[in-house]
C-alpha positions in Angstrom: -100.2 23.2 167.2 -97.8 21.3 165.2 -98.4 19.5 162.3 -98.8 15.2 162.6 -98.3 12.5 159.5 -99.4 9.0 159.9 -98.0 6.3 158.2 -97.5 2.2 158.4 -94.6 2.8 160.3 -95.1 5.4 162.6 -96.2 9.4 163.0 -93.9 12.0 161.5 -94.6 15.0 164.3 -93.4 18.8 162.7 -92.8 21.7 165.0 -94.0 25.0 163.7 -90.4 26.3 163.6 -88.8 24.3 161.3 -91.9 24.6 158.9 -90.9 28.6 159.7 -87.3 28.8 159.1 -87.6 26.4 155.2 -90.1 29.0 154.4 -87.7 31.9 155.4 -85.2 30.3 153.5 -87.4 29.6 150.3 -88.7 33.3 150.5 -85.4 34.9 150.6 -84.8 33.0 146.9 -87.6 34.8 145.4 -86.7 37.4 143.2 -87.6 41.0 144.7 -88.0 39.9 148.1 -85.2 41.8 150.0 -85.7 39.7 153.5 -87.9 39.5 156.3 -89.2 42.2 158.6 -89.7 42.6 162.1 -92.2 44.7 163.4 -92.5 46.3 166.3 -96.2 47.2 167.1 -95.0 49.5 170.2 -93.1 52.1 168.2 -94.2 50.8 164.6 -91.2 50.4 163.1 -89.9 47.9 160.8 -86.5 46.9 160.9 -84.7 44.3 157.5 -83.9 41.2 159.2 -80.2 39.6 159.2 -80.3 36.0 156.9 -79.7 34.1 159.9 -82.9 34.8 161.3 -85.0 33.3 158.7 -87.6 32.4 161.0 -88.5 35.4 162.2 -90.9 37.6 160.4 -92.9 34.4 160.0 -95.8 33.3 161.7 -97.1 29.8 160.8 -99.7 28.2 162.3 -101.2 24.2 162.1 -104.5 23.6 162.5 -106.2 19.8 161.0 -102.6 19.0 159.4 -103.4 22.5 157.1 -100.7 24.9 157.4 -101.2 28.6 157.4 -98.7 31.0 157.0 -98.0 35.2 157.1 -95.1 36.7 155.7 -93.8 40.2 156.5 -91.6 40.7 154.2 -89.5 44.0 152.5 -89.4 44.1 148.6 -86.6 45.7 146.3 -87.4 49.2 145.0 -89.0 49.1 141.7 -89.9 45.7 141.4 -94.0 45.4 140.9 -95.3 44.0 144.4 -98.3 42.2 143.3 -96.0 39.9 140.8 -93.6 39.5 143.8 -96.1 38.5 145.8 -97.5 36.2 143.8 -94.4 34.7 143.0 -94.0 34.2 146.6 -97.2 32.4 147.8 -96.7 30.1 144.6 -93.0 29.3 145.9 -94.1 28.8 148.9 -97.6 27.1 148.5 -95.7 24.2 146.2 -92.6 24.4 148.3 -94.5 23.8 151.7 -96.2 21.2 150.3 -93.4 19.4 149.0 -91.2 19.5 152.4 -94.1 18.7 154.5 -96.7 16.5 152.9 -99.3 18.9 154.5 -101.9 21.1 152.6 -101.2 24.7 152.4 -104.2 26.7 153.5 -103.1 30.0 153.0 -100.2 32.4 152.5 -100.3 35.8 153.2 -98.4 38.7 152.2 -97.5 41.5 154.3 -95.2 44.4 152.6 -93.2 45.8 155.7 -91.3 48.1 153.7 -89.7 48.6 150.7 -85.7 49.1 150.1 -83.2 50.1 147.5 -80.7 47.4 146.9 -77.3 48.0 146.2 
């Protein structure tokens, strides 16, 4: 479902997507988020996503203008996962807001993997 503003001078209609790719870009600024991760349910494996595919590794979905949104993400080695993830539903809860003039329901955290940087 995407996501519908109503104003004086028209509606403002947001598909899914582009709510999907600014969060993928606003997550991959938090610090000990490595990037996104795509699961594959056949053969669980997770592989680290390349920047241009911010998008993926997200699911959001719309529903009564309140977005919801899952991340499966891979964090930096050492870095404590329950501040990152805080971090990053804070980022994104005010963020989302911000961009879309919707509520934020929910964000949810899912830790793919974890990785070593360089």
């Amino acid at each position: 479902m995407k996501g519908r503003i109503n104003s004086e001078l028209g509606e403002v209609v947001i598909n899914p997507d582009v709510i999907a790719t600014y969060a993928g870009s606003v997550a991959v600024e938090c610090f000990g988020i490595v990037g996104m991760a795509a699961v594959n349910m056949k053969d669980g494996l997770v592989r680290l996503l390349k920047k241009d595919s911010l998008k993926h590794g997200i699911n959001v979905s719309i529903n009564d203008n309140k977005i919801s949104v899952d991340f499966h993400v891979i964090v930096a080695y050492g870095v404590s996962i329950a501040t990152v993830a805080q971090n990053l539903i804070d980022s994104e809860k005010y963020q989302l807001e911000e961009f879309t003039g919707m509520k934020v329901e929910r964000v949810r955290v899912l830790i793919e993997g974890v990785r070593v940087i360089d």
